[in-house]
C-alpha positions in Angstrom: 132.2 119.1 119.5 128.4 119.1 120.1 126.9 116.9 122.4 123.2 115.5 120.5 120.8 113.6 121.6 118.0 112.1 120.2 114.6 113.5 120.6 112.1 112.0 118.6 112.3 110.0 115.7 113.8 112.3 112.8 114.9 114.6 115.4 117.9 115.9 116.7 118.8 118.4 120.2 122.0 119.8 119.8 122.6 121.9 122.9 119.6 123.1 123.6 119.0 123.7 119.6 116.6 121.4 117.4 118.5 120.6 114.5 115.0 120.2 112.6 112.7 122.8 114.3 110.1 122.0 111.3 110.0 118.7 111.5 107.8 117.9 114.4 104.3 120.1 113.2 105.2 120.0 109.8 105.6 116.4 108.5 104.0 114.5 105.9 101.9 111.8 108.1 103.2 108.5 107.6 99.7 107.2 106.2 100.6 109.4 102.8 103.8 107.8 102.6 102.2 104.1 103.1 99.4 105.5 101.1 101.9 106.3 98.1 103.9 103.4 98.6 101.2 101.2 97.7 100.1 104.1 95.0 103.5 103.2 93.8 103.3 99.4 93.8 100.2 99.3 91.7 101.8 101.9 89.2 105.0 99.7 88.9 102.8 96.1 88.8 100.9 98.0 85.8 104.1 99.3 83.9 105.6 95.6 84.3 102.5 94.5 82.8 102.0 96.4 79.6 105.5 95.5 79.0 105.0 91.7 79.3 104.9 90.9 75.0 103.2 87.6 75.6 100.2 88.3 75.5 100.1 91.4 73.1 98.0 89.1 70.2 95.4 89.4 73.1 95.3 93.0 74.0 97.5 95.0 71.0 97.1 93.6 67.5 98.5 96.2 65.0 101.7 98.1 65.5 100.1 101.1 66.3 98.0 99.4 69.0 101.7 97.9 70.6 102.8 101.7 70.0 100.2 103.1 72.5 100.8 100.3 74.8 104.2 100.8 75.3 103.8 104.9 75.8 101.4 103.4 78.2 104.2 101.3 79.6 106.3 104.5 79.6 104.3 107.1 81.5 103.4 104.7 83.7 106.3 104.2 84.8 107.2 107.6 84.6 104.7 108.3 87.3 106.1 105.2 89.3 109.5 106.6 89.6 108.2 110.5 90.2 106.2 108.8 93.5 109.3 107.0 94.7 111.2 110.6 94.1 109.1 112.6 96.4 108.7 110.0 98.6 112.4 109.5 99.2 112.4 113.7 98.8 110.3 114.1 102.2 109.6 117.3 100.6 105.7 118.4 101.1 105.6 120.6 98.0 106.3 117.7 95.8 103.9 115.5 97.8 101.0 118.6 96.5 101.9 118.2 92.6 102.0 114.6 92.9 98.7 114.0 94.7 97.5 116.6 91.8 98.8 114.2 89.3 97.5 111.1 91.3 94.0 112.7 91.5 93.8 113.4 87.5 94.7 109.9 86.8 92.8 108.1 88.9 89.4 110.2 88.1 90.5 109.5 84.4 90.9 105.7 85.2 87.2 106.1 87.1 85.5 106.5 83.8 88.0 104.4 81.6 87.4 101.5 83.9 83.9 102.3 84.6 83.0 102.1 80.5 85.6 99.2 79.5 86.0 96.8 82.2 84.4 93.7 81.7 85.2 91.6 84.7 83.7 93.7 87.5 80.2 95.6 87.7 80.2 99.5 87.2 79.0 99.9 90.5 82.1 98.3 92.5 84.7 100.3 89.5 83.2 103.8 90.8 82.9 102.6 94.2 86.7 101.4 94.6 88.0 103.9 92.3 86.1 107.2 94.3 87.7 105.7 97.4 91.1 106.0 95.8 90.0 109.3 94.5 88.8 110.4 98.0 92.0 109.0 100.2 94.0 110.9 97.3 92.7 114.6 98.0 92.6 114.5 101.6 96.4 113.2 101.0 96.5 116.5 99.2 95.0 118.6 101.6 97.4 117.3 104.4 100.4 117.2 102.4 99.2 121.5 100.8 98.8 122.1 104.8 102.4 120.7 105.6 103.5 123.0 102.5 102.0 126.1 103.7 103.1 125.7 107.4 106.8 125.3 105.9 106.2 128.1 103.8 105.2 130.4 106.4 108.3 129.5 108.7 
């Protein structure tokens, strides 16, 4: 039987041997996974809301209006439960393709928000929304250098 210890957090020495040699230089930073986590909240707070049928005589009149709400709902959620995937997947190739996916919807959302939102000033939409945008693609740049480092090894 192998005597381990524990040598960081994540990390085990078995007899002189690192269990996970990788994991020390090439781990997604815990601000991505905070980051996501919150990315994931918002997506699940939005899903929750389209479905809520209360108040569809405000926002989705005809059928066909309620039909594009609910695929709405759907993909939303889809993209909820693809960010808790990876996230509980530690793997930094997923983290890539989902930052990808992050970054196309927010920038879509950007110009959505920016032209139809009525309770807040274009200015602060674009500003808040391009911060998003901006804390997105460096998450993508950290999370494609983690990928290529494991790559490499």
């Amino acid at each position: 039987m192998q005597k381990c210890t524990l040598w960081k957090i994540g990390e085990l020495q078995c007899n002189n041997f690192q269990a996970n040699k990788s994991m020390g230089k090439n781990k997604i930073p815990i601000w991505i996974y905070l980051f996501q986590g919150l990315l994931c909240l918002i997506l699940a707070q939005q899903a929750f809301s389209y479905y809520q049928f209360d108040y569809w005589g405000e926002i989705a009149t005809t059928n066909s209006e309620k039909r594009e709400l609910l695929e709405l709902a759907g993909r939303t959620l889809a993209m909820f439960l693809i960010g808790v995937i990876v996230m509980i997947s530690r793997n930094p190739h997923y983290f890539v393709v989902l930052f990808i996916l992050n970054i196309v919807r927010e920038t879509n959302e950007t110009f959505v928000d920016t032209i139809y939102e009525t309770d807040k000033s274009p200015i602060v939409n674009v500003v808040v929304h391009l911060v998003v945008i901006a804390l997105e693609v460096w998450a993508l740049i950290k999370a494609y250098k983690v990928s290529k480092a494991q790559a490499n090894q």
